[in-house]
C-alpha positions in Angstrom: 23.3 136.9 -69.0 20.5 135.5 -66.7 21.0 135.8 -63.0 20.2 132.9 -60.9 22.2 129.3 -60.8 22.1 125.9 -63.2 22.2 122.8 -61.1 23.8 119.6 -62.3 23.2 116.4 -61.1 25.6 113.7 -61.7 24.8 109.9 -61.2 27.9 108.2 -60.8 27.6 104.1 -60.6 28.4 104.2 -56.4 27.9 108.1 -56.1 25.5 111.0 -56.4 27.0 114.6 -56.8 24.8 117.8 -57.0 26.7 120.8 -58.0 25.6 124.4 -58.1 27.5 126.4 -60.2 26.9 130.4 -61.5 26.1 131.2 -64.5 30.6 131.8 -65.4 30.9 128.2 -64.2 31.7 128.8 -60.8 31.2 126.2 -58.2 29.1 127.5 -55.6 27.8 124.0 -53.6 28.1 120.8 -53.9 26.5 118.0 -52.3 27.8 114.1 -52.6 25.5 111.1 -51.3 26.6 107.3 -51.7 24.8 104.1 -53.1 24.8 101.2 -52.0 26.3 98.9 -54.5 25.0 95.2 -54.2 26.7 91.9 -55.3 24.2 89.1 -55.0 26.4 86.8 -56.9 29.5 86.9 -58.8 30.0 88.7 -61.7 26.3 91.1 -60.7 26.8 94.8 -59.4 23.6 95.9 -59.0 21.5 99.1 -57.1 17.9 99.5 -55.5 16.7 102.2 -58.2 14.5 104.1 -55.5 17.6 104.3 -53.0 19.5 105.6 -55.6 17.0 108.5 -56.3 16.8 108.9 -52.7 20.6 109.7 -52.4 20.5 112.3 -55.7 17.3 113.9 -54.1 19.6 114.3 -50.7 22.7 115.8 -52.7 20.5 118.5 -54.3 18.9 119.7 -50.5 23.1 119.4 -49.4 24.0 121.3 -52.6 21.5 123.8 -51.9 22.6 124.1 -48.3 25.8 124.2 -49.1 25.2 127.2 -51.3 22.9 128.7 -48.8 20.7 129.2 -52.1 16.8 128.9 -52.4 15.4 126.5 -54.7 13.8 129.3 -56.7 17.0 131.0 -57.7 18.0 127.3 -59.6 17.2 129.0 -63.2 17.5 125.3 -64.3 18.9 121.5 -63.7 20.6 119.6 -66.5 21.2 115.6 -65.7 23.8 113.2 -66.4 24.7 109.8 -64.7 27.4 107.0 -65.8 25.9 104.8 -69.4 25.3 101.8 -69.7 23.7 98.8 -67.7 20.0 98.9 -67.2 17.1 100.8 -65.3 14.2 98.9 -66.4 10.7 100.4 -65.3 7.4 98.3 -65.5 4.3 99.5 -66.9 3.5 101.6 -64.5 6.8 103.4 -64.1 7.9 101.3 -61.5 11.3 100.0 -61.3 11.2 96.7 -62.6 13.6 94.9 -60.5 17.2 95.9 -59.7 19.1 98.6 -61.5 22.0 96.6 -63.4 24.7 99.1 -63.3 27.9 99.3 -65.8 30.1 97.5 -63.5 28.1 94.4 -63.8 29.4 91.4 -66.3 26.6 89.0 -66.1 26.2 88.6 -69.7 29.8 87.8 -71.0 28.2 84.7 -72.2 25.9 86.6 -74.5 28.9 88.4 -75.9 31.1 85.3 -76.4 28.4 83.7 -78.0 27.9 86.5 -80.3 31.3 86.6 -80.8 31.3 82.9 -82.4 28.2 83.2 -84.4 29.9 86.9 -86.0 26.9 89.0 -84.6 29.9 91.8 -82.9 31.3 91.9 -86.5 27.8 93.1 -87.9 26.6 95.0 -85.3 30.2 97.1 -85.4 29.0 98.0 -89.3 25.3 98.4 -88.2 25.2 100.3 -84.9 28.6 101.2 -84.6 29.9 99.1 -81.5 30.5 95.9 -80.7 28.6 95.2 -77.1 30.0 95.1 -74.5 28.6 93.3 -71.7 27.5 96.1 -70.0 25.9 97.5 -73.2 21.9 97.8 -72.8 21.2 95.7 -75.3 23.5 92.8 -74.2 21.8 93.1 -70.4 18.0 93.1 -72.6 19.4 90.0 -74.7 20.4 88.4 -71.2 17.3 88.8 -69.9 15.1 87.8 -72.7 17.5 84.4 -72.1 17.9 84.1 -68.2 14.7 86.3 -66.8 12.2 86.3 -69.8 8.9 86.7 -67.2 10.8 90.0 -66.4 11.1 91.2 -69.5 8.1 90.4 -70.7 6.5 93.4 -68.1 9.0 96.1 -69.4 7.5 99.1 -70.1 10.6 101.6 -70.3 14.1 101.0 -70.9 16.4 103.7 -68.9 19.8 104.3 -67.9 20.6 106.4 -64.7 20.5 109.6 -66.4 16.9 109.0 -67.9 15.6 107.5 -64.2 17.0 110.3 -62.3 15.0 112.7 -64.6 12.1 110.4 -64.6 11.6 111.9 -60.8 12.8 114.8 -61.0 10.0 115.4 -63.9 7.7 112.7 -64.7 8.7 112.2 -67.9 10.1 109.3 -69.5 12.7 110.0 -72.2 16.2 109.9 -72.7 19.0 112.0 -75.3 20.3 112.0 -78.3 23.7 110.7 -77.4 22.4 107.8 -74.8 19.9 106.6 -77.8 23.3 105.8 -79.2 24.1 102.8 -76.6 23.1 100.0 -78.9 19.5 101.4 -80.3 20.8 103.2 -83.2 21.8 102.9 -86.9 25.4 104.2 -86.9 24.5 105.8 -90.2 21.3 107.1 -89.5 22.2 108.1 -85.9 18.2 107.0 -85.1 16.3 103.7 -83.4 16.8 101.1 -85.6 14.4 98.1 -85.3 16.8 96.2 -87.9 19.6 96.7 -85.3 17.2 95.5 -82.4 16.6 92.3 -84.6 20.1 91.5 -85.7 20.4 91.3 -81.8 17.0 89.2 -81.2 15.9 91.9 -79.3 13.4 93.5 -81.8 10.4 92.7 -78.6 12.6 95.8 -76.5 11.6 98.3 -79.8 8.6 99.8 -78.6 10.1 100.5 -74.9 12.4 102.6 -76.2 11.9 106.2 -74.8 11.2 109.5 -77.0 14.8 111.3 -77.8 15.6 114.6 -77.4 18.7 116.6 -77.9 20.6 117.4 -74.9 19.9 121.1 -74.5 16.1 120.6 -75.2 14.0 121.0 -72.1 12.8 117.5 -71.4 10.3 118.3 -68.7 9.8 120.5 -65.6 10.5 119.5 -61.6 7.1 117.8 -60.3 5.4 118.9 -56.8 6.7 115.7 -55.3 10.6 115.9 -56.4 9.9 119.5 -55.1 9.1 118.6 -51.6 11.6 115.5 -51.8 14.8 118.0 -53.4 14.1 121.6 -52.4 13.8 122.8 -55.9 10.7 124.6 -57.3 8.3 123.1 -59.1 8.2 123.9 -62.0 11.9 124.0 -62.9 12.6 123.5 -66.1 15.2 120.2 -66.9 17.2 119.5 -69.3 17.5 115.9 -71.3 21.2 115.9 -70.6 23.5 113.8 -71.6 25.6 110.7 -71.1 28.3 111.3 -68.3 31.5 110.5 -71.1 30.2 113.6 -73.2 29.0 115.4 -70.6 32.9 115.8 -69.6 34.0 116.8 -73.0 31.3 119.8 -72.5 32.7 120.5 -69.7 36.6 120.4 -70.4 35.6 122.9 -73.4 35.8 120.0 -76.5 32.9 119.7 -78.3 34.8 119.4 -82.0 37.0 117.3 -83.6 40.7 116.7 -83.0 40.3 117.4 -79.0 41.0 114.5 -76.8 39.0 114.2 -73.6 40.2 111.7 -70.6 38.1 111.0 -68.0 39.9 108.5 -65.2 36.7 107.9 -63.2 35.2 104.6 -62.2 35.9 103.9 -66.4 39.0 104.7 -68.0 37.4 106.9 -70.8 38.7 108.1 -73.6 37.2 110.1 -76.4 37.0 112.4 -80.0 34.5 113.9 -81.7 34.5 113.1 -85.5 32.4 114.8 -88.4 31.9 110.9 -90.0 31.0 107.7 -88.5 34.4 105.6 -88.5 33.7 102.5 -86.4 36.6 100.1 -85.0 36.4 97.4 -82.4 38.9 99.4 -80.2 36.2 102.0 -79.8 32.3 103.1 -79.7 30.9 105.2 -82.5 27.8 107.0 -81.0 25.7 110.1 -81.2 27.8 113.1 -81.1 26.0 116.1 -79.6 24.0 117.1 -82.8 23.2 115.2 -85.8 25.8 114.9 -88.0 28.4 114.5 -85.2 29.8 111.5 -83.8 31.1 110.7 -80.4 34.2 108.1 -80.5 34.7 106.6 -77.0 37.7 104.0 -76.2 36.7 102.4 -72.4 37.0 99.7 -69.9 35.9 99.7 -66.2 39.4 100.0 -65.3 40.5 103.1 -64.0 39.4 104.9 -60.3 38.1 102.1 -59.1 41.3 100.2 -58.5 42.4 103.3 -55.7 38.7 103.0 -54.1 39.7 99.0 -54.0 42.9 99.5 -52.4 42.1 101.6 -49.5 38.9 99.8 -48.7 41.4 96.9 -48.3 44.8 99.0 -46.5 43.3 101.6 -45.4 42.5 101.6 -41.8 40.3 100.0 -40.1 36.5 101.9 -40.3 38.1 105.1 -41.8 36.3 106.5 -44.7 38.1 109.3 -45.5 39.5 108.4 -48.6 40.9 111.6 -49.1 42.7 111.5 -46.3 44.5 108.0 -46.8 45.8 108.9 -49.9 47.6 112.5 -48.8 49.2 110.1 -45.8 50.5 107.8 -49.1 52.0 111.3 -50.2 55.5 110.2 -48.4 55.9 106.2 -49.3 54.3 107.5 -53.1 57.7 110.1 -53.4 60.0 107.4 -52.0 58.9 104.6 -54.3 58.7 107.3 -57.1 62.2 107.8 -56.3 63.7 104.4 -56.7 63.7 102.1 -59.7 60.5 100.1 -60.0 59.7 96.8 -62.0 56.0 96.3 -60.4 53.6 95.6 -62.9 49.8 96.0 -61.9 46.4 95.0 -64.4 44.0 97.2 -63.2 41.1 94.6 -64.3 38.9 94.6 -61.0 35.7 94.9 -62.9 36.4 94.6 -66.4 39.6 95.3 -69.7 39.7 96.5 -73.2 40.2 92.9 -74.2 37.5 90.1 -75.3 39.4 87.6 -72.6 37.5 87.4 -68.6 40.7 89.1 -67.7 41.8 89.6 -63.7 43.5 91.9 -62.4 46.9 91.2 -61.3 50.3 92.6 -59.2 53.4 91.1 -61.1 57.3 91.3 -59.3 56.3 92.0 -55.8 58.8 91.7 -53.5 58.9 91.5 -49.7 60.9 94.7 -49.6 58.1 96.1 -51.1 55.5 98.4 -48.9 52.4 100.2 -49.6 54.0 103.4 -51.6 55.4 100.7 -54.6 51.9 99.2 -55.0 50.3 102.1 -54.9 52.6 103.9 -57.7 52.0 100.4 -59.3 48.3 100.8 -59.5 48.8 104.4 -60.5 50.7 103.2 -63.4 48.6 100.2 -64.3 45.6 102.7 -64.4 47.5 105.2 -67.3 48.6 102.3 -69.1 45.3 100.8 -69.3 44.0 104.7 -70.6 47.2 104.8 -72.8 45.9 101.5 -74.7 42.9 103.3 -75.6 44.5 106.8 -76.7 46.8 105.1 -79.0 44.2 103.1 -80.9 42.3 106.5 -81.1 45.2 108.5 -82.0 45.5 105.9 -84.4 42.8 106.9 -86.6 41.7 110.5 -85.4 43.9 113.8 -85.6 44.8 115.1 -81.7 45.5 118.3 -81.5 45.0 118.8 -77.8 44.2 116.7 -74.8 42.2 117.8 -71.8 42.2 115.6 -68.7 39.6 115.3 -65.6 38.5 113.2 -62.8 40.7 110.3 -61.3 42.4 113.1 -59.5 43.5 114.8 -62.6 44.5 118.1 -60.8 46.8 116.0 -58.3 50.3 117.3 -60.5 51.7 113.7 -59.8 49.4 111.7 -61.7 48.4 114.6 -64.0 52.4 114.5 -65.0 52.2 110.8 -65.2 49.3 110.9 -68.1 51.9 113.4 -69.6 54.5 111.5 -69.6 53.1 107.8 -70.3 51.4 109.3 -73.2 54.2 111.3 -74.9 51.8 114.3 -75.0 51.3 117.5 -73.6 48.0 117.8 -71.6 46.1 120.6 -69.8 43.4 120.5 -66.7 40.5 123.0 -66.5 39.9 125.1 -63.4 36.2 123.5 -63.4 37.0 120.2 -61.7 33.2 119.0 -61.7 33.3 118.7 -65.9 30.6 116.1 -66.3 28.3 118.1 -64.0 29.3 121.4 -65.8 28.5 119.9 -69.0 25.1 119.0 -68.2 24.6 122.6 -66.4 25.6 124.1 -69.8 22.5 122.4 -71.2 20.2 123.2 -69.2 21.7 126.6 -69.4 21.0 126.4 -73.4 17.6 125.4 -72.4 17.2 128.1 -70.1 18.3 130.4 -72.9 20.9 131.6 -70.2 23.5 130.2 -73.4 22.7 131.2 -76.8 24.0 127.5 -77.6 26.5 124.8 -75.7 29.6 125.9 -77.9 29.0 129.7 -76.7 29.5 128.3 -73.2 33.0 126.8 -73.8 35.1 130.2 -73.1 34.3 129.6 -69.5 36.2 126.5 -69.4 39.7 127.9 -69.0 42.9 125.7 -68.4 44.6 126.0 -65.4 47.3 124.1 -65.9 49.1 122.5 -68.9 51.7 119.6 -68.6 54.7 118.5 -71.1 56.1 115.4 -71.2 59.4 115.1 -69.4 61.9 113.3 -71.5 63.8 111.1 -68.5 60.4 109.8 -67.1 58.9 109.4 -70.5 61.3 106.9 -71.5 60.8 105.4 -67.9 57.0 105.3 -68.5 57.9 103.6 -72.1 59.9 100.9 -70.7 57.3 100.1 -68.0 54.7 100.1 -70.7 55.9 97.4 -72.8 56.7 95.3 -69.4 52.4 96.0 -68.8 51.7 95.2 -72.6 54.2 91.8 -72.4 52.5 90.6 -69.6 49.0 91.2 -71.2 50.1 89.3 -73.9 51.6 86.2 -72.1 48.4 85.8 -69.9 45.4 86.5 -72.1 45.6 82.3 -72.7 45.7 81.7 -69.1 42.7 84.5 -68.1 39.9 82.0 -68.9 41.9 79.1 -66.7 41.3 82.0 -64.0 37.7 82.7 -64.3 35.7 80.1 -62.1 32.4 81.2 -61.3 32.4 81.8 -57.7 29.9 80.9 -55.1 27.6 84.1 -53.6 29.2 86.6 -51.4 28.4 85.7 -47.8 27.7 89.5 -47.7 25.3 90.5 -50.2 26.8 94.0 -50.5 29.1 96.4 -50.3 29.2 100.4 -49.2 30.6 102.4 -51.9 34.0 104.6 -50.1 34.3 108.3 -50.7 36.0 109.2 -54.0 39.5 109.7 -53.3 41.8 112.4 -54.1 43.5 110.9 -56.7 40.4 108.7 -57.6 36.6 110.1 -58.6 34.0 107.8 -59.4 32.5 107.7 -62.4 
């Protein structure tokens, strides 16, 4: 095997990690710089698209310095970043505008209105998905309503992935599996103009970057991401792939009948399949070769709900996440302990359901304290994931699930998964998956790998987790109090929604991930 270290980068929507790792998957540095999230007006999480560079370029020289290794011993750097929303350069490959980032729901409109006239119904049978409004192509189709001047100087339509290895390299492309965001015939598993047009979007076609396959070299560190990262010039990079199957690489499943959870910033949940089998629960897209298909069951409703409550109870100008949850450890064993009819929606940013849903804390208590909300949220977050595994587990075989982010490797909340979903489920000693994923391609394109299945021995399990029969009947119970209360207020959500006025403070710093909490 090749001496020397693969590098990757991973774009999260209010983070940047660069992780160093040796060629058995060893972490050997890491470096983490924030980005500033903005929210100019309800409903709109956007990011400057040259800050957020400027924080990856910093986590690579921390990563690097962390490793105490030269740039010239990085063999090579494979990319991924969080899907979805929109990094729209101009002509000139200039940002054009704001990044819109997933979290953003702007354009629930355009989905509701598609809804009614039954363009979701075709473009489930067409491109595989119905958008969501995050989706590229519903962001493009608000746009073309709301900013058409804007759209009219597009010259490149990115996500974070593809703009983070636009300067790194110079080169604007993207992969085979983030073509699959909207672009793509679900059949064909290539652009589709047809698509584009079902969508009135067909003006977006000819923006649309070159595809490559994930392991394929995509281009090679410029002179000026040299001097602004500390790498060579000259590095080779990977295309990489889209952070959701970037963490099945990582976790070791790239074939069917493996589950992969991710509990980041998303709640993600996803198979492989060897046919296209496309449901509203879920999104059909690229697979990692032709032929394959990725199925991926989300929301934006996971993580993010623990970086919410300690911005708002932790103390007072501490940003060690971290930190504040392991002082939670106490009130989390003593509400743990007791019985516990708390009920939370973890629907900060976004749900699996077509509704503007909210979130919401049901049966609190003034004998309740910190520790019960908290195990609340914890809950709310599985049960949110578990709505998604059972409508895959529906209709796919699951043989084995693998579990990472969202503190996965905390044994409280990885035991929680276990026992909300009924199933046994195992952690990998390689806590950085999506970042190992898209070091395994570039090590494939470094011929350091033969190929990305060749590289999945090195992602052994550390731990592996049964259900426990007294708490998983616990976790049931408390389940169908979650899923009632979904029921009774999806009429009222709407009643809930009212556009509010613009934040007096046009944006928010992104915390630390926590513990039991990674961004996504």
């Amino acid at each position: 095997m090749s001496r020397g270290y693969l590098l990757g980068l991973d774009g999260g929507s209010s983070s940047t990690k660069a992780v160093i790792f040796d060629t058995d998957g060893n972490v050997v540095g890491i470096g983490r710089e924030a980005s500033r999230l903005e929210h100019p007006q309800a409903h709109w999480v956007e990011r400057d698209m040259n800050a957020t560079w400027a924080s990856a370029a910093q986590a690579i020289r921390a990563a690097l310095a962390a490793a105490n290794v030269d740039g010239s011993e990085i063999v090579a750097i494979g990319v991924t970043a969080h899907g979805d929303g929109l990094y729209p350069l101009d002509r000139n490959g200039e940002p054009l505008g704001q990044a819109i980032t997933s979290l953003d729901s702007r354009a629930a409109g355009i989905v509701e209105r598609w809804c009614r006239e039954g363009v979701r119904d075709e473009a489930l049978a067409r491109i595989g998905q119905m958008p969501f409004a995050f989706s590229p192509v519903t962001l493009l189709a608000w746009m073309q309503e709301h900013q058409p001047e804007r759209l009219s100087a597009l010259g490149h339509v990115l996500t974070c992935k593809d703009w983070l290895r636009f300067k790194l390299t110079g080169e604007v492309a993207t992969d085979f599996t983030e073509a699959s965001t909207g672009y793509t015939d679900v059949n064909t598993q290539r652009y589709s103009r047809e698509a584009l047009s079902m969508l009135g979007i067909d003006s977006v076609f000819d923006t649309l970057p070159a595809v490559r396959m994930p392991d394929e070299i995509a281009g090679h560190v410029s002179m000026a991401a040299a001097r602004a990262t500390g790498l060579k010039a000259g590095t080779p990079v990977a295309a990489g792939l889209h952070d959701v199957t970037a963490s099945a690489v990582g976790l070791g499943n790239v074939e069917s009948d493996t589950l992969t959870i991710a509990a980041g910033t998303f709640s993600i949940n996803e198979v492989f399949s060897d046919a296209p089998k496309p449901d509203s629960r879920w999104a059909t897209r690229n697979g990692l070769r032709p032929g394959q298909w990725l199925n991926m069951a989300i929301s934006p409703a996971s993580s993010s709900n623990l970086e919410w409550f300690h911005r708002q109870w932790g103390r007072a100008g501490d940003g060690d996440t971290g930190a504040f949850f392991a002082e939670m450890e106490a009130s989390l064993d003593a509400a743990f302990q007791s019985p516990s009819r708390l009920v939370y929606h973890p629907f900060l940013y976004g749900s699996p359901y077509d509704e503007p849903a909210s979130a919401g804390l049901f049966g609190l208590q003034g004998w309740h304290d910190r520790g019960h909300v908290l195990r609340a949220i914890l809950e709310g977050v599985v049960f949110n994931h578990r709505v998604h595994v059972d409508a895959l587990a529906s209709t796919f075989p699951i043989d084995r699930v693998r579990i990472t982010g969202g503190g996965s490797h905390s044994p409280r909340l990885a035991q929680l998964f276990s026992d909300s979903l009924g199933r046994p489920l195992e952690t990998s000693r390689i806590q950085e998956a999506a970042a190992w994923g898209a070091a395994i391609c570039a090590g494939v394109a470094a011929e350091v790998f033969p190929a990305i299945a060749s590289a999945t021995p090195l992602c052994e399990i550390d731990h592996r987790y049964t259900p426990k029969a007294r708490r998983q009947a616990e976790c049931q119970r408390g389940f169908e109090r979650y899923q009632r209360l979904v029921e009774c207020l999806r009429p009222l959500w709407a009643t809930l929604d009212a556009d509010a006025p613009p934040l007096a403070s046009p944006a928010v710093e992104p915390q630390p991930s926590p513990t039991v909490g990674a961004a996504r």
